[in-house]
PLY file of the C-alpha trace (Angstrom):
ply
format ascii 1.0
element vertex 339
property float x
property float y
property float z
element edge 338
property int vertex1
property int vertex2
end_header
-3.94 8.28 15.12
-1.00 6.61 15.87
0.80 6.95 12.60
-0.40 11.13 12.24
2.59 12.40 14.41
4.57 13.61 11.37
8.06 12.92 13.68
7.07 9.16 12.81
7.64 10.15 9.17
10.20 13.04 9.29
13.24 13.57 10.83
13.35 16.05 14.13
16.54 18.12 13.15
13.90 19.22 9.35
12.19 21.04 11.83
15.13 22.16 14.02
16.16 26.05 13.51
20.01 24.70 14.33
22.28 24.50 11.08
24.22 21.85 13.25
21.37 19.20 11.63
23.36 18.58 8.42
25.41 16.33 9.84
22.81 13.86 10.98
23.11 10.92 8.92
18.93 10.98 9.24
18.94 14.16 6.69
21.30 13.36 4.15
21.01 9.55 3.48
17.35 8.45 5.37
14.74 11.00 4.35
16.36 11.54 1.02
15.78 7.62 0.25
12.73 7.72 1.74
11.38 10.83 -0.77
12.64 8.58 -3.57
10.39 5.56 -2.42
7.68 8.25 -2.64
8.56 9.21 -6.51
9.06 5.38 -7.36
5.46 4.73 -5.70
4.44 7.82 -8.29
6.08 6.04 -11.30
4.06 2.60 -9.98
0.69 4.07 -9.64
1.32 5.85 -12.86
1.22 2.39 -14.54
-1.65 0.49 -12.88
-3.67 3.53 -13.27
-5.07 2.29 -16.70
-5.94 -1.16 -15.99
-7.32 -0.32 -12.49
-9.40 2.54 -14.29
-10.65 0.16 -16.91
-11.84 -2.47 -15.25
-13.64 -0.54 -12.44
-15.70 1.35 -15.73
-16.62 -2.15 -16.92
-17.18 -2.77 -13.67
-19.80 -0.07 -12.95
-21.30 -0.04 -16.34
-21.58 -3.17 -17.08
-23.29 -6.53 -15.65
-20.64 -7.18 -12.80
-22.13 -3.30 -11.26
-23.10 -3.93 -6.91
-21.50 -7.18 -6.74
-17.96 -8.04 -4.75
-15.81 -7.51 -7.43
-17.44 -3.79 -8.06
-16.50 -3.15 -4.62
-13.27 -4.41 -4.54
-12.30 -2.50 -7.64
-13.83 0.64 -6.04
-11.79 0.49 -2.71
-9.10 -0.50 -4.44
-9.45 2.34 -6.88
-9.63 4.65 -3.86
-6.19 3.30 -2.35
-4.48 4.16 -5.47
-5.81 7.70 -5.27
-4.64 8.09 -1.59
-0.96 6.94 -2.22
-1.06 8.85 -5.29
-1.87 11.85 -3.22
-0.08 10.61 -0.16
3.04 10.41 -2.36
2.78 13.54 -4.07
2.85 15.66 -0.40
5.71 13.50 0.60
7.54 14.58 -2.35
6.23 18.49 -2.05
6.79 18.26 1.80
10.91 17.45 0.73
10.56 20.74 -1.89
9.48 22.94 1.04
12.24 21.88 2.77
14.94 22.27 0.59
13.58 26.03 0.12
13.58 26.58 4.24
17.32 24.96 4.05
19.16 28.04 2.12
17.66 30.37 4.90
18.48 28.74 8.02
21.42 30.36 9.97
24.75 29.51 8.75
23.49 28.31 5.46
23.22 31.34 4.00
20.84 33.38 5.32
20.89 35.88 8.52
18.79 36.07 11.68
16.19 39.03 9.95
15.79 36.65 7.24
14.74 33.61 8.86
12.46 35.54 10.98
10.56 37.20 8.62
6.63 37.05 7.59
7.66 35.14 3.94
9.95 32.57 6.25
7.03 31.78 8.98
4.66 31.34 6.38
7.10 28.80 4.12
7.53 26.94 7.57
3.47 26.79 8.16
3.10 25.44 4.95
5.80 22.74 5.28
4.10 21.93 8.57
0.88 21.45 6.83
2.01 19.68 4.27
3.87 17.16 6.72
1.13 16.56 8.58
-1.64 15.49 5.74
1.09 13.65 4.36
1.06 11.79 7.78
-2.08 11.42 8.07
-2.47 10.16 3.99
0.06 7.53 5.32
-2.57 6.15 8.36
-5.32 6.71 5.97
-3.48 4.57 3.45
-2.56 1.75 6.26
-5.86 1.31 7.51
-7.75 0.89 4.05
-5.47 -1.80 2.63
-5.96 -3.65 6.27
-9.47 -3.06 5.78
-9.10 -4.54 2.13
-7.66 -7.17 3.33
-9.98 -8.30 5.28
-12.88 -7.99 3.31
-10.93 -10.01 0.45
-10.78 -12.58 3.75
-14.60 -12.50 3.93
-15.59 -13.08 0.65
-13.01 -16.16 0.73
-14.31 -17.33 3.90
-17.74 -16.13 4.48
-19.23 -19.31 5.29
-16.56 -19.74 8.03
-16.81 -16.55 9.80
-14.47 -17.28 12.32
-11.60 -17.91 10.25
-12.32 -13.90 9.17
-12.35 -12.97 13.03
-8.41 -13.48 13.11
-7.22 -11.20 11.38
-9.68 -8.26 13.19
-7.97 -9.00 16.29
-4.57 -7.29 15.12
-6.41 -4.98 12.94
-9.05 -3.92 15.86
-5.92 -3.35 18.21
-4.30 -0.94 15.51
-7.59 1.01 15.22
-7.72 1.46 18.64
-3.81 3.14 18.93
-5.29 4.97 15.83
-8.30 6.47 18.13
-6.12 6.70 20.84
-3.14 8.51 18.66
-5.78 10.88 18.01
-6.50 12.19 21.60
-3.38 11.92 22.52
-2.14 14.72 19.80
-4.83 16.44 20.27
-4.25 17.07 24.11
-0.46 17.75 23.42
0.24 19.16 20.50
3.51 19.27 18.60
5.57 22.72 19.82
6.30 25.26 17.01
10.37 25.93 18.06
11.39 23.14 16.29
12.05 20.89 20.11
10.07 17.53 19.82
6.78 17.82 21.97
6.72 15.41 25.65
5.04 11.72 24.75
4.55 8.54 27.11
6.07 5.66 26.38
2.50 4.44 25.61
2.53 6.70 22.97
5.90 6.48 22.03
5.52 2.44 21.19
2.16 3.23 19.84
3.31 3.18 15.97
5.27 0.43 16.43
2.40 -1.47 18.60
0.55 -0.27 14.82
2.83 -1.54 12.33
3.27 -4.97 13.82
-0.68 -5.15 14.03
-1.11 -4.18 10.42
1.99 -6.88 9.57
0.45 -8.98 11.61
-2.99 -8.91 9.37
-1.13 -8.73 6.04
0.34 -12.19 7.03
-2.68 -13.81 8.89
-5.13 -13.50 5.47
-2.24 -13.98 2.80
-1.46 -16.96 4.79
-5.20 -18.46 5.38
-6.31 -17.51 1.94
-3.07 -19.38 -0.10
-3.88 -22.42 2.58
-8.02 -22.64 1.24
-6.38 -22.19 -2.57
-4.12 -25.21 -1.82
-6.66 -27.22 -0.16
-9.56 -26.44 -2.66
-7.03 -27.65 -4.98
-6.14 -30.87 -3.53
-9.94 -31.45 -2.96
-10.48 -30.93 -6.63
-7.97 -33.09 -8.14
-9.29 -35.95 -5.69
-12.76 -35.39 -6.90
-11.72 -35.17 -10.71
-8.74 -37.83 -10.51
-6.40 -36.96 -13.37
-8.67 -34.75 -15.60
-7.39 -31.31 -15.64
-4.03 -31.93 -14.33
-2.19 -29.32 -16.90
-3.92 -26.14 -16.21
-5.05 -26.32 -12.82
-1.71 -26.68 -10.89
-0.55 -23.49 -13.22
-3.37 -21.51 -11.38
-3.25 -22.57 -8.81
0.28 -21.73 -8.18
-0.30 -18.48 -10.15
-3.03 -17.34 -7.11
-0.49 -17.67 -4.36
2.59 -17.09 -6.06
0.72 -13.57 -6.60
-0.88 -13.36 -2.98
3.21 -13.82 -1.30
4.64 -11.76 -3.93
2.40 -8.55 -2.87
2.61 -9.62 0.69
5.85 -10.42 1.11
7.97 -7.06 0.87
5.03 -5.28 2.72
5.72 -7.63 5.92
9.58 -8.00 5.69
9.90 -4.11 5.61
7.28 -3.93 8.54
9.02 -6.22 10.71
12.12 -3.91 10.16
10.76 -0.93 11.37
11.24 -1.63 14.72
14.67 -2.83 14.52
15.91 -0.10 12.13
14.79 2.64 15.07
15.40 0.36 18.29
18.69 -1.88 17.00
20.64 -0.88 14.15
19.40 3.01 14.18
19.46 2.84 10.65
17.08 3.30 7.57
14.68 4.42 9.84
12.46 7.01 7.79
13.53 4.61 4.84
11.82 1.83 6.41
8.54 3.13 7.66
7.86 5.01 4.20
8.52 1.93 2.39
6.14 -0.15 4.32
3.34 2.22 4.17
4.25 2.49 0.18
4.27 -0.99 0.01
1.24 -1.72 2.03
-0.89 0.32 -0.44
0.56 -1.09 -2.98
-0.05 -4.88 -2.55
-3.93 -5.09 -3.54
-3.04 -2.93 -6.33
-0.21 -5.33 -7.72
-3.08 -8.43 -6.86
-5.62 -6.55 -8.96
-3.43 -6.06 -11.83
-2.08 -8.95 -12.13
-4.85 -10.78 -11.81
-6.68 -8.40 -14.75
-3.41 -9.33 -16.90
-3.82 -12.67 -16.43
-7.24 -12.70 -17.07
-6.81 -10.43 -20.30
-4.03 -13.18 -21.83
-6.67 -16.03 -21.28
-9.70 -14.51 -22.75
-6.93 -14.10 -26.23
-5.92 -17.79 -25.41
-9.92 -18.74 -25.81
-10.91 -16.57 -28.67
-8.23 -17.48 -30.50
-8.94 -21.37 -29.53
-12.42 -20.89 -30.58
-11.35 -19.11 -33.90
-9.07 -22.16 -34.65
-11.83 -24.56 -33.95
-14.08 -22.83 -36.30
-11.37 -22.91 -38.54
-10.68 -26.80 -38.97
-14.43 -27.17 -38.93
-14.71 -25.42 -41.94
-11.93 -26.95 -43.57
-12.97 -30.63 -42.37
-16.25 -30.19 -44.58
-16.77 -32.63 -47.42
-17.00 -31.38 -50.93
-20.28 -33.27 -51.18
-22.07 -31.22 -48.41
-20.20 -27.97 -50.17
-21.74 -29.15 -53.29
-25.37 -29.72 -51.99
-25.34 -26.05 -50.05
0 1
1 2
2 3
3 4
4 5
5 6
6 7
7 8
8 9
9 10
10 11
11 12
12 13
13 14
14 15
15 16
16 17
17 18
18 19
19 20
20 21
21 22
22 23
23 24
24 25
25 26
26 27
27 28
28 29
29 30
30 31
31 32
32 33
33 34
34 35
35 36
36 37
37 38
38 39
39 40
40 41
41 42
42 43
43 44
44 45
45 46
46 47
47 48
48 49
49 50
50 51
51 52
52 53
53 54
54 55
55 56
56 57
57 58
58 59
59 60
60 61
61 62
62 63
63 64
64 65
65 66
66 67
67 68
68 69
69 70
70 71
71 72
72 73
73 74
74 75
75 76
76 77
77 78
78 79
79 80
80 81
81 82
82 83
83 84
84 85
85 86
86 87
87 88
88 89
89 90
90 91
91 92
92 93
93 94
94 95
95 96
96 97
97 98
98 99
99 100
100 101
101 102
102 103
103 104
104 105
105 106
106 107
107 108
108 109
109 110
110 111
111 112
112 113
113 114
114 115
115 116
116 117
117 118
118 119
119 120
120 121
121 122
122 123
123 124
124 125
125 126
126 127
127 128
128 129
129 130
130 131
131 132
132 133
133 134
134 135
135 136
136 137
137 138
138 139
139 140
140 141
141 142
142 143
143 144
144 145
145 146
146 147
147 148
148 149
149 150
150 151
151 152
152 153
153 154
154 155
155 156
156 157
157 158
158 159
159 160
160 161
161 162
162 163
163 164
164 165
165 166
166 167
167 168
168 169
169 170
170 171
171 172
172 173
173 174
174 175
175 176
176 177
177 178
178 179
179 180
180 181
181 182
182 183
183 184
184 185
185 186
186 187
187 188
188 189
189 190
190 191
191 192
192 193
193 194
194 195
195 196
196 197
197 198
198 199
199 200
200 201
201 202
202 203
203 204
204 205
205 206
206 207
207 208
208 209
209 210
210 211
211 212
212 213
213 214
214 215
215 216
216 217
217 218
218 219
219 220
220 221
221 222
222 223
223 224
224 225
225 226
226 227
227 228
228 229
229 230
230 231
231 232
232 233
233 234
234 235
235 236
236 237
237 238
238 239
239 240
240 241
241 242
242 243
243 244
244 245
245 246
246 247
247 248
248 249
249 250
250 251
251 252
252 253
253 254
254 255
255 256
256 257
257 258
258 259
259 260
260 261
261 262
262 263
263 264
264 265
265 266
266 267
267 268
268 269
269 270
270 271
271 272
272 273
273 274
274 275
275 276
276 277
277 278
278 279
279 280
280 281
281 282
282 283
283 284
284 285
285 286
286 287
287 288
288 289
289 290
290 291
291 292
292 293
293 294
294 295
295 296
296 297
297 298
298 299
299 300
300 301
301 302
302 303
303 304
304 305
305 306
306 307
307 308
308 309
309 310
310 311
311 312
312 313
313 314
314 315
315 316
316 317
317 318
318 319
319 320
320 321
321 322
322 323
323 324
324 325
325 326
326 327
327 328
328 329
329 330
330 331
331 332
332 333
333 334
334 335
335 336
336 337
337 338
């Protein structure tokens, strides 16, 4: 895929055998800062986890089971596994390499040591590790543009071209994916630690990817807060001035949610090509944090929209206990009398 090359998500010099890489500014500020994005994305997951969990057992067990919102809840549920797991390699891959650091040459450790059986096999491992962490991260990128869309169909299902946008961008970055996948598999990454030979074609590849996947996270954020709006304006001309207090509030509430989960997502996409082309910096930072946050969008939609939904079903019973309340109390003492 065009993501899976694990240089896209690591710095060269990790895997250089040269002690001269600790003074690249990529090892000691970028990929530190970009492991931290992967813990904070831990500490995040760790608190939707329970809200996301419960609703997708009511959902299964109870009445809303095979219907749109099941499914949502299920591929969203699946999301938050993968950057949960994505995360957690990211994180282990940064372990492994602080171990391989003490025994490079120079940094304390001798030529016989860094050649030996235990030191191959710790580099192996932090080469595996980088690499499903990689591929986690395309994984992770192509599900939430999938989600995305589908969220686009059930909105617009009626008007199926208005869903065909988006699956232009989106069909583009599945083909890089596809072709990403050849292209690694006919040259492989060399083992000393040099960066393997790419074409430009696959060199822009990940870039060509990122903008796509922007590119979709704007197009149905965009389209789908334009049909809330309009359905709005549609019902307050139909209804005149009835309902004018609550509506507006959720109204703004459903896209003030939809651009706050989309928003840091694109902004941070949009960067990654600058930060590596134009100011050569936060590079690693960059393209972590917009995978991270790319996963992390439907998640914060789903929450908040369970939150929300939570705090008005307390709103209603307790509006309903009231009522029952001053019905009982507005009973006359001649009707108490007779029962």
């Amino acid at each position: 895929m065009a993501l899976i090359r694990p240089s896209y998500w690591y710095p060269a010099a990790l895997s250089s055998t040269s002690s001269t890489f600790t003074g690249d500014a990529s090892v000691i500020l970028d990929y530190p800062a970009a492991v931290l994005i992967c813990a904070w994305s831990l500490g995040i997951e760790a608190s939707t986890v329970v809200p996301v969990a419960r609703a997708l057992i009511a959902s299964i067990w109870g009445r809303t089971k095979g219907n749109r919102g099941s499914s949502l809840l299920i591929v969203t549920a699946v999301l938050a596994v993968m950057l949960a797991i994505t995360g957690l390699l990211y994180c282990v891959g940064a372990l492994l390499h602080l171990q391989l650091l003490g025994r490079r040459p120079g940094l304390g450790g001798g030529v016989d040591l860094f050649a030996s059986a235990s030191l191959r096999s710790l580099q192996q491992q932090s080469a595996v590790v980088n690499q499903m962490a990689a591929v986690g991260m395309q994984l992770m990128v192509i599900l939430a543009d999938v989600l995305l869309i589908y969220r686009c169909w059930i909105v617009f299902h009626q008007r199926k071209w208005i869903c065909a946008i988006p699956c232009v961008p989106f069909v583009v970055s599945l083909a890089l994916s596809f072709y990403g996948i050849v292209a690694v598999a006919q040259s492989p990454p060399t083992t000393n630690g040099a960066p393997a030979p790419k074409s430009a074609t696959l060199a822009a590849a990940p870039f060509i990817a990122t903008l796509s996947s922007v590119s979709v996270n704007i197009i149905v954020t965009t389209c789908i807060s334009t049909e809330i709006i309009r359905s709005r304006r549609k019902l307050r001309k139909l209804l005149g001035g009835l309902g004018e207090d609550s509506a507006p509030s959720d109204t703004y509430f459903a896209v003030a949610i939809l651009v706050e989960a989309a928003l840091p997502s694109a902004l941070v996409g949009v960067y990654v090509p600058f930060a590596t082309f134009v100011t050569r910096g936060g590079i690693y930072t960059s393209r972590v944090a917009w995978a991270v946050f790319t996963a992390l969008a439907p998640q914060v939609i789903l929450v908040r929209v369970l939150k929300r939904r939570d705090v008005l079903s307390i709103l209603q019973k307790h509006e309903k206990a009231s009522s029952l309340s001053s019905m009982q109390f507005s009973r006359s003492p001649t009707s108490d009398t007779c029962d």
